[in-house]
ZAFI-117467 format. One line per field, with one value per residue (C-alpha): x, y, z; residue number from 1; residue in three letters. Coordinates in Angstrom, 2 decimals. Example, Ala and Ser with C-alpha at 12.3 -4.5 7.8 and 13.67 -1.06 7.14 Angstrom:
REM residues 2
x <- 12.30,13.67
y <- -4.50,-1.06
z <- 7.80,7.14
n <- 1,2
res <- ALA,SER
END
This chain:
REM residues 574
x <- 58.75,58.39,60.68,58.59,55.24,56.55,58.12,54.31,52.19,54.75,54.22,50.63,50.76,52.69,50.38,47.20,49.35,50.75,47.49,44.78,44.94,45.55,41.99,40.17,40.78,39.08,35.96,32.99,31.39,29.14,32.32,34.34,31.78,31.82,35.29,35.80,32.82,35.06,38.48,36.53,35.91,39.16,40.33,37.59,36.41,32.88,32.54,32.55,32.82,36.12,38.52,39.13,43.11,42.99,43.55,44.46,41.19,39.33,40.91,40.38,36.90,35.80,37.20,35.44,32.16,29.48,26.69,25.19,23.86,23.90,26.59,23.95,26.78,27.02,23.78,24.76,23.71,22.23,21.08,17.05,17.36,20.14,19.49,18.42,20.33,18.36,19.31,16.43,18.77,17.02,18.02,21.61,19.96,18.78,22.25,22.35,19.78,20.88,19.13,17.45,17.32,14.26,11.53,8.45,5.40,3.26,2.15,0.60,-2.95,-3.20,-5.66,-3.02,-3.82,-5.07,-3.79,-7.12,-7.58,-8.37,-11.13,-12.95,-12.78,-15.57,-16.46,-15.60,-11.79,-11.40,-12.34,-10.19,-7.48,-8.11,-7.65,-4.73,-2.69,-4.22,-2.68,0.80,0.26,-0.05,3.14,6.24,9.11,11.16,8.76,10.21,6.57,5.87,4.42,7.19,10.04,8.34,8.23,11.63,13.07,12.25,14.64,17.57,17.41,16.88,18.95,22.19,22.07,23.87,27.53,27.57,29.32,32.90,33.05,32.30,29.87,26.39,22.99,19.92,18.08,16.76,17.77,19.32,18.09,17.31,14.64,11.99,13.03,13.90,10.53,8.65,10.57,9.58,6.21,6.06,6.69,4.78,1.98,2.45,2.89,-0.67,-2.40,-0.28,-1.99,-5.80,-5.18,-6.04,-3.75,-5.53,-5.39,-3.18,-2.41,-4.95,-2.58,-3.93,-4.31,-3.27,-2.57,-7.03,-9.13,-11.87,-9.00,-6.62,-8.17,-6.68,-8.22,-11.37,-10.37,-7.14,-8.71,-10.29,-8.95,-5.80,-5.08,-4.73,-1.76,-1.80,1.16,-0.85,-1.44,-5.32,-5.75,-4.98,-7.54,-10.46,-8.56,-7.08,-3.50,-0.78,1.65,3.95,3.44,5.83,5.39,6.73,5.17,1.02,0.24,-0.62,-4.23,-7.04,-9.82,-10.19,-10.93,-7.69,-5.48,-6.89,-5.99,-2.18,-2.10,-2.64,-0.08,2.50,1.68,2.21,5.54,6.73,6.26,6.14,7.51,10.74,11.19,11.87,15.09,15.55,17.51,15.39,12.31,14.79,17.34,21.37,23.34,24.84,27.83,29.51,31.83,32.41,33.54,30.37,28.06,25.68,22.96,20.47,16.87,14.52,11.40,8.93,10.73,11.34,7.81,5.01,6.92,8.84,5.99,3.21,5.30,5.55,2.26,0.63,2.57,2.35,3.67,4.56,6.86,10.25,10.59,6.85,7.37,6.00,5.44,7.74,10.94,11.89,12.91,9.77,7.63,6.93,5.47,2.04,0.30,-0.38,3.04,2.40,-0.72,1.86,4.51,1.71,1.16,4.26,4.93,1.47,3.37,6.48,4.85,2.68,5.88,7.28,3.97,4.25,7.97,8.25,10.95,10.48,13.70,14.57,18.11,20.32,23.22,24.25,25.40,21.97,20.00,22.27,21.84,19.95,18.57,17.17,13.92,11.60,8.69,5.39,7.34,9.98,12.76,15.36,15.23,17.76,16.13,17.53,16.93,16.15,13.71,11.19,11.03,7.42,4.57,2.50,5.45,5.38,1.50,-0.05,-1.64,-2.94,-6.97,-6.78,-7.65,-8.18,-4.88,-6.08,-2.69,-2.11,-3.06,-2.73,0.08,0.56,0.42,3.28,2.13,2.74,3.48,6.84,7.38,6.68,8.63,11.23,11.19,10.66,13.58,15.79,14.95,15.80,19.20,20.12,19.72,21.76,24.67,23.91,24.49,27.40,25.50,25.13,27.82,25.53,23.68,26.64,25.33,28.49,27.15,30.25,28.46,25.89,23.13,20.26,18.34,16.54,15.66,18.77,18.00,21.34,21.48,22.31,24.12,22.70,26.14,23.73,21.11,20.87,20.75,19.62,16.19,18.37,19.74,16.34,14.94,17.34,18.19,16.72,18.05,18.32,18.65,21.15,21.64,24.75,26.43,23.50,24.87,22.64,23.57,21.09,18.53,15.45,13.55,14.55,12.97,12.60,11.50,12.77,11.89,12.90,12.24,10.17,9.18,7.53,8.09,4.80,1.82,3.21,3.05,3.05,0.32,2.66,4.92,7.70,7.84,10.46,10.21,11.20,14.34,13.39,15.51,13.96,16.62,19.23,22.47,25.22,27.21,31.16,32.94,33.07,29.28,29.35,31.19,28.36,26.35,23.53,22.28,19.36,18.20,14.76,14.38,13.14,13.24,9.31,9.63,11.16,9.72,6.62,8.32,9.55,13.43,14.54,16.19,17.61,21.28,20.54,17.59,16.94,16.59,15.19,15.54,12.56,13.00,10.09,11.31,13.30,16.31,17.10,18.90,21.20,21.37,24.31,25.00,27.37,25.66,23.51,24.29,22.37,23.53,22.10,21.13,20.57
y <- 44.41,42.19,39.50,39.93,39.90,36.68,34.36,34.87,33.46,30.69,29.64,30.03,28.03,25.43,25.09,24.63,22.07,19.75,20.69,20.69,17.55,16.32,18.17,16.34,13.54,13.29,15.49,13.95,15.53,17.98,19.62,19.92,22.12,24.14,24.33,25.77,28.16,29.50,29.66,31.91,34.53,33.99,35.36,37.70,36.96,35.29,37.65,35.24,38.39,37.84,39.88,38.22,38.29,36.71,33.47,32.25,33.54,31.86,28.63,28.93,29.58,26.46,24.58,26.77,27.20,26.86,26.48,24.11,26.31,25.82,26.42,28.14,28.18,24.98,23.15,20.06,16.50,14.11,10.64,10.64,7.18,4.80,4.31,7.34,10.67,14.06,17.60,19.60,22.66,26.30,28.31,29.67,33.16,32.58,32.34,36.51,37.07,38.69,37.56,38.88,38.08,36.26,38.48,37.47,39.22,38.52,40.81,39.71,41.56,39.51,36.51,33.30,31.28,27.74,24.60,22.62,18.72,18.15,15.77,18.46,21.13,22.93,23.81,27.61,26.60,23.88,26.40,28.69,26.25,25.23,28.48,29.09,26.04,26.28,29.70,28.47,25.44,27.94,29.97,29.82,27.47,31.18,31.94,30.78,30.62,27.95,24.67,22.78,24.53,24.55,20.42,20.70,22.10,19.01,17.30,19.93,19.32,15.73,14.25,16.44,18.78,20.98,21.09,22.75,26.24,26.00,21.68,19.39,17.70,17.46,18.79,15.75,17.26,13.93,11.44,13.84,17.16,19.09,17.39,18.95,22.79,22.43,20.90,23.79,26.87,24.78,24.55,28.33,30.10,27.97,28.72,32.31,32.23,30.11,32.93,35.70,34.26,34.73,37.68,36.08,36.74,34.04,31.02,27.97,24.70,21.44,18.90,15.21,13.97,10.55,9.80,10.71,7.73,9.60,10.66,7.83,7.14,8.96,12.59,13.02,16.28,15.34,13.09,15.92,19.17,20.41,17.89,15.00,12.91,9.98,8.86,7.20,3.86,3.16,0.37,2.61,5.23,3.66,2.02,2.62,4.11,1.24,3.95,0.90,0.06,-2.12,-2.64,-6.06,-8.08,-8.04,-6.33,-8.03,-6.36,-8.20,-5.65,-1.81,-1.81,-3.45,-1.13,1.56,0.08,-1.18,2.24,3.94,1.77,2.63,6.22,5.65,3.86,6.39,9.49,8.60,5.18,5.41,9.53,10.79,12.16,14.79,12.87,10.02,12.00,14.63,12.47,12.39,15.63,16.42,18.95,20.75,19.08,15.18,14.79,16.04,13.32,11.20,8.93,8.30,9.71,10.11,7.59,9.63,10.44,6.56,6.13,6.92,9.84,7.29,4.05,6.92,8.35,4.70,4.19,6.19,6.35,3.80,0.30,0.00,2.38,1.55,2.91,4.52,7.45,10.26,10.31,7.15,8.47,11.93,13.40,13.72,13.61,17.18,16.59,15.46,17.97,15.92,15.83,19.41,18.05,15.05,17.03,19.75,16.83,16.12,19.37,19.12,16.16,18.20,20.49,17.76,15.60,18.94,19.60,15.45,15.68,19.25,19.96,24.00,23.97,20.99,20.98,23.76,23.81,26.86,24.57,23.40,26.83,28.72,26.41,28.01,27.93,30.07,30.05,32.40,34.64,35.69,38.76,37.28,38.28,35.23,34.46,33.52,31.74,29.92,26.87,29.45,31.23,28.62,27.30,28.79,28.46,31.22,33.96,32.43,33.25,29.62,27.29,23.79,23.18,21.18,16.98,14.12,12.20,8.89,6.63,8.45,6.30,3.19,2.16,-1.83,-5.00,-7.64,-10.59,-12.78,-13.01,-11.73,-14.22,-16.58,-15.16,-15.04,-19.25,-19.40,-17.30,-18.98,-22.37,-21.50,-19.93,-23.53,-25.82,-23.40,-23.89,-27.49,-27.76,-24.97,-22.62,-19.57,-17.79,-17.88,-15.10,-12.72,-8.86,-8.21,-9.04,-7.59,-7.61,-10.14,-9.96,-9.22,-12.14,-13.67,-12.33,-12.07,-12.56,-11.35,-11.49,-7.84,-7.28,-4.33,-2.08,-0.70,-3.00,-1.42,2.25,4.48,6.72,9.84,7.82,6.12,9.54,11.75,8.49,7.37,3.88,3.38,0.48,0.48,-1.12,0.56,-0.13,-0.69,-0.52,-1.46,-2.41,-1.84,0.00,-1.08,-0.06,-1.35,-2.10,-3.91,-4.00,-4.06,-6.26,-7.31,-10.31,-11.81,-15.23,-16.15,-13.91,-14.84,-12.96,-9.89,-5.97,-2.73,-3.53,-5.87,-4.36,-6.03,-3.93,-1.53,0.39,0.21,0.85,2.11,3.78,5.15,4.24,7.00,7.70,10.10,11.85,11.34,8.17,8.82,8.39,4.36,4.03,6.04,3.73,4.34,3.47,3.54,4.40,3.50,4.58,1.31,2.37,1.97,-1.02,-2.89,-1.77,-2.74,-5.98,-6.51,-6.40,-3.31,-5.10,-7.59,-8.11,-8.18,-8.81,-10.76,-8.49,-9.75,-7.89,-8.90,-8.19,-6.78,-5.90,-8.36,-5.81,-7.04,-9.09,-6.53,-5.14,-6.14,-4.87,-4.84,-4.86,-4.03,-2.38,-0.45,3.09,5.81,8.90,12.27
z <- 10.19,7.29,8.45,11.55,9.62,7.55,10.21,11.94,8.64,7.98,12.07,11.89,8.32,10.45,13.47,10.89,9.10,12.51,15.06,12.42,11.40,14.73,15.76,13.04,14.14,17.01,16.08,14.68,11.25,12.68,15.02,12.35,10.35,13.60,13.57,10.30,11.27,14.14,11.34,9.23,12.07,13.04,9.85,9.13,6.02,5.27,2.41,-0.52,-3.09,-3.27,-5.53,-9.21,-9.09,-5.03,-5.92,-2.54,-0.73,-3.69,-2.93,0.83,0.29,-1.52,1.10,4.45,2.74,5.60,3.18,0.49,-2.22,-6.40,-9.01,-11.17,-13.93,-13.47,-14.51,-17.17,-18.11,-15.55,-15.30,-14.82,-14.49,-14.42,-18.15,-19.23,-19.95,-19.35,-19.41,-17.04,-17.17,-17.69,-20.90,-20.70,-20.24,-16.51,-15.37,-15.84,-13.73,-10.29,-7.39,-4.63,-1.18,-0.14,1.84,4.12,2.25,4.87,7.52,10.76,9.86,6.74,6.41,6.57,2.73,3.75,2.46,2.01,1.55,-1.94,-1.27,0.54,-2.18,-3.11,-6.87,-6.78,-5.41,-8.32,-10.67,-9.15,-9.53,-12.77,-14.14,-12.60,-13.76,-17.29,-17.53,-15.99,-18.64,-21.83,-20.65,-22.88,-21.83,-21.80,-18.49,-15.32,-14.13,-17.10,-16.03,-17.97,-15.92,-12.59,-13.59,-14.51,-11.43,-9.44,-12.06,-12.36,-7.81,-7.90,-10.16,-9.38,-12.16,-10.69,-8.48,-5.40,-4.99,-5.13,-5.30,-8.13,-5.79,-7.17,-5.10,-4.73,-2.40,-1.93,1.44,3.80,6.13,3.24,1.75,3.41,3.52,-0.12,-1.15,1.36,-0.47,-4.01,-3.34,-1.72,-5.08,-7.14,-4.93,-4.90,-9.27,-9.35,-7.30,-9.13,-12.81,-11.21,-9.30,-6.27,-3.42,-1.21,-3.17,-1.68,-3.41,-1.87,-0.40,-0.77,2.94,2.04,5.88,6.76,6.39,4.09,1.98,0.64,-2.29,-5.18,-5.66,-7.92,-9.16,-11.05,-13.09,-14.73,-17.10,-16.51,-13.70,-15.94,-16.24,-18.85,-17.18,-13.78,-12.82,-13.38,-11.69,-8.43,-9.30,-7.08,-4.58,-1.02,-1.29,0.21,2.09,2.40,-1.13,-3.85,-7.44,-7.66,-4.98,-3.80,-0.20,2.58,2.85,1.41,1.59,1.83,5.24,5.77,3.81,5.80,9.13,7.88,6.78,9.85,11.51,9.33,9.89,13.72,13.49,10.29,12.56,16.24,17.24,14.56,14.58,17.53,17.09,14.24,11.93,12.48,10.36,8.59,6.88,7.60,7.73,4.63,4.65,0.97,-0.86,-1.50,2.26,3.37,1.51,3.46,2.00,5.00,4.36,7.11,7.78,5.86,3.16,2.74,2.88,2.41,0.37,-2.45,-2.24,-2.85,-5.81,-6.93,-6.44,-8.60,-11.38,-14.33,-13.68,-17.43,-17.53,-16.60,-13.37,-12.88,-14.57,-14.23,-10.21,-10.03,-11.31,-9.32,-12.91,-14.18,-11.12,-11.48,-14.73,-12.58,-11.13,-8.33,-7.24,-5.99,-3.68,-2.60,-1.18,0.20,2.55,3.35,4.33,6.44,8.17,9.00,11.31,12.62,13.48,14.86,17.31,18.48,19.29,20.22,17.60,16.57,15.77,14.42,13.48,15.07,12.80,10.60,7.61,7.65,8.59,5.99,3.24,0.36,-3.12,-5.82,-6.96,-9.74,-7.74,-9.32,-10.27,-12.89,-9.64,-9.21,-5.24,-2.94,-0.19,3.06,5.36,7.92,6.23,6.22,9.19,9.86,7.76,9.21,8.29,5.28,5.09,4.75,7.25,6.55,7.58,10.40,9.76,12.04,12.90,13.36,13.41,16.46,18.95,16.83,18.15,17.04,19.21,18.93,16.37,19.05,23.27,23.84,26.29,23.49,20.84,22.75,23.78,19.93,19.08,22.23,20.68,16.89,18.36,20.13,17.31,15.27,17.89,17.85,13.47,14.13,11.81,14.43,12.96,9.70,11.88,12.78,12.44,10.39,6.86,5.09,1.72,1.93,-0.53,0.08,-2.24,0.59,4.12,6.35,9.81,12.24,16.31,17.19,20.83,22.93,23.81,26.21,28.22,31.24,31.12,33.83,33.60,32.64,29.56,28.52,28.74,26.75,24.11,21.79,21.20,16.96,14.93,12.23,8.76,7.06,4.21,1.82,-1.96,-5.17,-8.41,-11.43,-11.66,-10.10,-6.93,-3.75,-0.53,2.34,5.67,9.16,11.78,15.54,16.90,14.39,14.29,11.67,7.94,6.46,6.73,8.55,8.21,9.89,11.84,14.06,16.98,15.32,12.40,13.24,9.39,5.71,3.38,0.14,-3.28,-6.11,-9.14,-9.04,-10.92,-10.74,-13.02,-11.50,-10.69,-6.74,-6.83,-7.72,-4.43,-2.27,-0.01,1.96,5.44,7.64,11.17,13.14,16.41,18.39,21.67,21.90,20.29,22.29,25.48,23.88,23.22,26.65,25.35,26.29,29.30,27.11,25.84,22.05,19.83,15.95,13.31,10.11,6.55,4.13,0.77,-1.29,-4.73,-7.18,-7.01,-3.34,-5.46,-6.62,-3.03,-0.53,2.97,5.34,8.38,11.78,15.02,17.42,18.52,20.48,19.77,21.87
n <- 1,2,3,4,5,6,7,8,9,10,11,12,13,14,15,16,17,18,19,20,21,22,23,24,25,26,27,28,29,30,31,32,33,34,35,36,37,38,39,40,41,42,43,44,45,46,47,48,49,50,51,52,53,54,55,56,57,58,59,60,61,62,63,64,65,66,67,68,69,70,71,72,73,74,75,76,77,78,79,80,81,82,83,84,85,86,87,88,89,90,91,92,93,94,95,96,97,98,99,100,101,102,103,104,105,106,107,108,109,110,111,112,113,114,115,116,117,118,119,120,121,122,123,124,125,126,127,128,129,130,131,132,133,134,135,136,137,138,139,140,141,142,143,144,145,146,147,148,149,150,151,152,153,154,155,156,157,158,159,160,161,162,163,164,165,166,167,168,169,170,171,172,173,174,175,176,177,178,179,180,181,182,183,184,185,186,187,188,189,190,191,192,193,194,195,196,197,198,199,200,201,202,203,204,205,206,207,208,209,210,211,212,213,214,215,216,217,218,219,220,221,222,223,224,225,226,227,228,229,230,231,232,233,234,235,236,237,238,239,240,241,242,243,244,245,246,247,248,249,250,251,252,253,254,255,256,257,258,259,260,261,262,263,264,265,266,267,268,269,270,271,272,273,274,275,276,277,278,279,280,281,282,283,284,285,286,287,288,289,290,291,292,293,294,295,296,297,298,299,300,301,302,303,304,305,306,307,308,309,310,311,312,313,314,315,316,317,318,319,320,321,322,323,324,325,326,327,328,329,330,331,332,333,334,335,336,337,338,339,340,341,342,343,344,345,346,347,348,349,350,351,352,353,354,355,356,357,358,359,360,361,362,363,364,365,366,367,368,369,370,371,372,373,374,375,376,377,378,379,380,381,382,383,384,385,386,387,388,389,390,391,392,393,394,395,396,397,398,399,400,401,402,403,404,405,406,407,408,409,410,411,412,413,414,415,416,417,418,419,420,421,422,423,424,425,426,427,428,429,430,431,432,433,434,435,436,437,438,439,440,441,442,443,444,445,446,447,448,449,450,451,452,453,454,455,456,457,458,459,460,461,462,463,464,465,466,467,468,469,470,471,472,473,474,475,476,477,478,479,480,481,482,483,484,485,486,487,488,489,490,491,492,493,494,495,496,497,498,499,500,501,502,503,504,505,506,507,508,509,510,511,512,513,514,515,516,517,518,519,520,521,522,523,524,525,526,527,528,529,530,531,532,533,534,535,536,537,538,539,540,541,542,543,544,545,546,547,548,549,550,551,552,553,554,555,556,557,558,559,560,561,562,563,564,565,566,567,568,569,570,571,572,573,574
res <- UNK,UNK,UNK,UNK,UNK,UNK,UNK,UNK,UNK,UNK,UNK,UNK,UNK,UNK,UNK,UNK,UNK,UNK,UNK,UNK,UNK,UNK,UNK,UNK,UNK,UNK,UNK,UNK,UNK,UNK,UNK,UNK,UNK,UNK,UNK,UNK,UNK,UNK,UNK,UNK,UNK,UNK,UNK,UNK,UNK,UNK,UNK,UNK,UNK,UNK,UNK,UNK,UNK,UNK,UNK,UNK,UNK,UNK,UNK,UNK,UNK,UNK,UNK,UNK,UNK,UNK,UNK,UNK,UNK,UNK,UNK,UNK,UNK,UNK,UNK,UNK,UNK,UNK,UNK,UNK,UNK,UNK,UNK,UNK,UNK,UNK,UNK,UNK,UNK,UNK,UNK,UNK,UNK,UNK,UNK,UNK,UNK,UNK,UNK,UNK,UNK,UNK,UNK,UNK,UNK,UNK,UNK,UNK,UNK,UNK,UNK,UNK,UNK,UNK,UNK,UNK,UNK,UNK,UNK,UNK,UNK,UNK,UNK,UNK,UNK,UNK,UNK,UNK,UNK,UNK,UNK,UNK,UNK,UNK,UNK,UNK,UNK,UNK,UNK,UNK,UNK,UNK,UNK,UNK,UNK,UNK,UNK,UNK,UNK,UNK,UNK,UNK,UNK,UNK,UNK,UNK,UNK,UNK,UNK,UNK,UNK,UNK,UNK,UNK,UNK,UNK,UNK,UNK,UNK,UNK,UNK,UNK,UNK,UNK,UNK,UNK,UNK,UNK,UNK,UNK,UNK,UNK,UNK,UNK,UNK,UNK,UNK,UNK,UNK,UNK,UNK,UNK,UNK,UNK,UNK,UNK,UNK,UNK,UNK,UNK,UNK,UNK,UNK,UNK,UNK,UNK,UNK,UNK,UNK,UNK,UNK,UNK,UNK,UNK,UNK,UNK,UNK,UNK,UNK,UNK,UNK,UNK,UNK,UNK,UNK,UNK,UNK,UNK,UNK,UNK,UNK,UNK,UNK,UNK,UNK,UNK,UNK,UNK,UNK,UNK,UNK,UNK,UNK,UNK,UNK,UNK,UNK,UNK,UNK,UNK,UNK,UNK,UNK,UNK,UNK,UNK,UNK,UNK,UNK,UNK,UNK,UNK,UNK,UNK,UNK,UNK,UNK,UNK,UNK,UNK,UNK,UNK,UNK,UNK,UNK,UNK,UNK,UNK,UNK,UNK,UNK,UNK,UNK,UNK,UNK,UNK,UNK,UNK,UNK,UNK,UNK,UNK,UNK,UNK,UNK,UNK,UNK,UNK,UNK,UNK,UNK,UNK,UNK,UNK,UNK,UNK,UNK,UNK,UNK,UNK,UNK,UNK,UNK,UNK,UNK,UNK,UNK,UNK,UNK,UNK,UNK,UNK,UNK,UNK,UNK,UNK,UNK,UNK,UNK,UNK,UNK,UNK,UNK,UNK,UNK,UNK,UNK,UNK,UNK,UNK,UNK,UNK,UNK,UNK,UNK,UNK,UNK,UNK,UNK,UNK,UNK,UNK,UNK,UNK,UNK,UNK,UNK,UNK,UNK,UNK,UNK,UNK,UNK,UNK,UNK,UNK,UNK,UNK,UNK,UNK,UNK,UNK,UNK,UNK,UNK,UNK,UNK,UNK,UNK,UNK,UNK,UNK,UNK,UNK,UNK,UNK,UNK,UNK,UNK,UNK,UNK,UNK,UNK,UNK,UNK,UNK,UNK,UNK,UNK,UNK,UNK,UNK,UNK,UNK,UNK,UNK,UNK,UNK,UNK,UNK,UNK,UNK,UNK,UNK,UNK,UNK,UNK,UNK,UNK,UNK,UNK,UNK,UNK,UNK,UNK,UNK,UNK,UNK,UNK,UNK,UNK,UNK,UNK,UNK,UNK,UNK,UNK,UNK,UNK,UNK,UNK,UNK,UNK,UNK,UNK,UNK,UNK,UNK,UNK,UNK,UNK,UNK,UNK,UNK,UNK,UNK,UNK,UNK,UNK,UNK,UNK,UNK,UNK,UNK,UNK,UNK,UNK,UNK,UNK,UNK,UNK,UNK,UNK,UNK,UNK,UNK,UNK,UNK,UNK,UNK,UNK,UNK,UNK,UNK,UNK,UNK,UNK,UNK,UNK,UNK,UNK,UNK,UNK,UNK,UNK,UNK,UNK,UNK,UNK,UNK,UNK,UNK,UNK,UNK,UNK,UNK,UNK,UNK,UNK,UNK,UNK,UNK,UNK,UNK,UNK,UNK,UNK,UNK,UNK,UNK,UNK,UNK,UNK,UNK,UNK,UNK,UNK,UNK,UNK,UNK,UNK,UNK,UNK,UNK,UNK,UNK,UNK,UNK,UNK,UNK,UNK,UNK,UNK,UNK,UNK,UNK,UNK,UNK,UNK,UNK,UNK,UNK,UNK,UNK,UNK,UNK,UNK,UNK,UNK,UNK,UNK,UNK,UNK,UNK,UNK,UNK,UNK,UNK,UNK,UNK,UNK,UNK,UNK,UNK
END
């Protein structure tokens, strides 16, 4: 029975090791993570409490997790900025605590807290909040609840603090799918602490509705008390927010009126026009360990989420800091107000596209993180349990949308643009430079707008295709060097580079890193891509029959310089 028992673990060892690999190979990312799913039922073990002296299950377990979760042992160093060392971790003492498993508090005959816009607040609220966080503010640096750790957990997340379970891969929650949960389950408990300190079980933070007309100037109420932040740009205090924003070169809006409007069309293409896929407005799906990194944020998160951090922090400081740099972003108290928003925008890009469930994927639903309640009790909290607000007890007072139906025009005729573009293309052949405009920029910098002819695999696809793909421009292999902010922006078929925007059809979306370093040497090699959905575009552009299109990079920071990529293809996406 032994021999027997023996002879059938070395086969199965031996079918793993020949068909396996052989599997792999043909599945894409997300099958594989499926794959192992269906191994580890196989076997019968997705208890990770694994005995001490069972080395082998220990082993086998680090490389099946089905889960991205912290190393809360773990926490050490990290680069704030690429110049700057920090350590964000919390005393040594927190790593004792024993979790619990998240719970829904709310009950169905409770009154839902709502999310106000805090340019609409009335003085009884601010009060209400000003207690709250001067209270959180006089808290020892030994309370969880504290103001300076609930700062400092942004930094310990977003600067990959700390290593995943059972890998030496670091967690940034930053420029993949789970941005957005993570930032909804941060801003959750510090909620529910602020109301906890003033005894006031319906109290919900203000977001700052940044996308509203009446509401993109910067918020009156944290330049006052507790709200303050010496660490702003003042300049910005009285003007229009620029969602599309840079600090190194001037916008192309002349007045306030004009802001407004190239606002509102960045809005449109940021959540409709480029998003209509999930990892279009989500981000890239990011598996554990190194072989599960991806570096492709989603178009909000791109901006308005990193130009409005930039925004309103101060230009003098290196890199913007405190919003500017995501290390001490959470020093600002209206940080909390800026992601409220973005949280707003979730659901409202889930409502436009129809996506309740976003992303059905149990890496990404079972993901989780730990987080101090109002009660002093560590949390363990998953992707899927915030998926709904309203079980989570908050709502958000309804605003006006207005970039919804203002949907841009082309700059130009398309019949016109494309003579113009036809024309450019011919003299090019003529002085044998056209190959100066191949898509495949194997490492071309990124100093001066590149402008590449992208082919179409697909020009002609049938009404079932159009309506079930979403056609998506590419730009992949994006690497920086330094340690500056980078952006630029995306357009098709442009003509002519000057004096254009969001406000044009041609403005497919924008590319932008906040400075980031990472402890390990792996991470120097990481590059990043990113993906617009243009299928609107260029129906609106009259070339979604043709066989490729121009696509122009413009670079708006000086470290553009520092940037090289490798190139531009189309794909489609389901």
């Amino acid at each position: 029975m032994a021999t027997q028992k023996c002879n059938r673990v070395v086969s199965f060892a031996l079918f793993i090791a020949v068909a396996l690999p052989v599997t792999l190979f043909f599945l894409s990312t997300s099958d594989i993570w499926k794959l192992k799913g269906a191994i580890l039922n196989i076997v019968g073990s997705h208890d990770r409490k694994s005995s001490s002296n069972d080395n082998i299950t220990k082993i086998y377990m680090a490389n099946m997790t089905m889960e991205i979760s912290p190393n809360l042992t773990s926490c050490h160093d990290s680069y704030g900025r690429p110049d700057l060392l920090v350590n964000c971790c919390p005393p040594l003492s927190a790593t004792d605590d024993v979790a619990i498993d998240f719970q829904y508090i709310y009950s169905k005959s409770s009154k839902l807290r709502v999310r106000r816009s805090a340019h609409h607040l009335d003085t009884t609220y601010i009060a209400k909040y000003t207690k709250a966080l001067t209270i959180m503010k006089s808290l020892p640096y030994s309370d969880p609840r504290s103001f300076s750790r609930q700062a400092l957990l942004h930094c310990t997340f977003c600067t990959g603090a700390y290593d995943q379970k059972f890998s030496s891969a670091t967690i940034d929650i930053h420029r993949q799918w789970l941005f957005y949960p993570f930032h909804r389950m941060y801003l959750y408990f510090h909620e529910r602490i602020l109301a906890s300190l003033i005894d006031d079980d319906t109290f919900a933070l203000p977001f700052w509705n940044w996308d509203n007309p009446d509401s993109m100037i910067f918020p009156k109420m944290f330049l006052e008390g507790p709200f303050v932040d010496s660490q702003r740009e003042p300049s910005h205090f009285n003007k229009v927010v620029d969602l599309n924003y840079n600090s190194y070169t001037v916008g192309n809006a002349s007045g306030e009126q004009e802001q407004v409007d190239t606002n509102l069309a960045f809005m449109y293409n940021q959540v409709i026009a480029a998003a209509k896929k999930p990892e279009l407005f989500m981000g890239c799906p990011l598996y554990p360990g190194e072989d599960g990194y991806c570096d492709g944020p989603g178009t909000v998160e791109l901006a308005p989420h990193n130009t409005v951090h930039t925004w309103v922090g101060l230009s003098s400081n290196p890199h913007n800091e405190n919003m500017g740099a995501f290390y001490s972003a959470g020093w600002d108290p209206c940080f909390y107000s800026h992601h409220a928003n973005l949280d707003r925008i979730w659901d409202v890009w889930r409502d436009i596209h129809g996506m309740y469930l976003p992303i059905n994927d149990t890496v990404w639903l079972n993901s989780y993180f730990y987080f101090y309640n109002e009660n002093l009790q560590l949390v363990k909290i998953k992707v899927s349990d915030v998926l709904n607000t309203k079980e989570l007890g908050y709502t958000y007072e309804e605003t006006d949308l207005a970039w919804l139906n203002k949907r841009p025009k082309p700059f130009i005729s398309p019949k016109i643009a494309k003579h113009i573009l036809k024309t450019q293309e011919n003299y090019h052949k003529e002085t044998s430079r056209l190959h100066l405009f191949s898509n495949k920029l194997e490492g071309r910098s990124l100093k001066n707008p590149i402008k590449v002819k992208v082919p179409r695999p697909k020009p002609y696809r049938s009404k079932e295709e159009i309506k079930e793909e979403e056609e998506v421009l590419v730009v992949y292999g994006i690497k920086t060097k330094g340690d500056g902010i980078v952006k630029f922006d995306v357009y098709v078929n442009l003509v002519n580079e000057t004096n254009v925007g969001p406000t044009y059809r041609e403005f497919a979306g924008t590319f932008v890193r906040l400075p980031m370093k990472r402890i390990g040497a792996s991470n120097g090699n990481k590059k990043s891509r990113l993906k617009l959905g243009i299928s609107e575009l260029l129906r609106d552009l009259e070339a979604d029959r043709d066989e490729s299109i121009w696509v122009t990079l413009l670079p708006k920071t000086s470290s553009c310089a520092n940037t090289v990529i490798d190139g531009v293809r189309i794909d489609y996406m389901r």
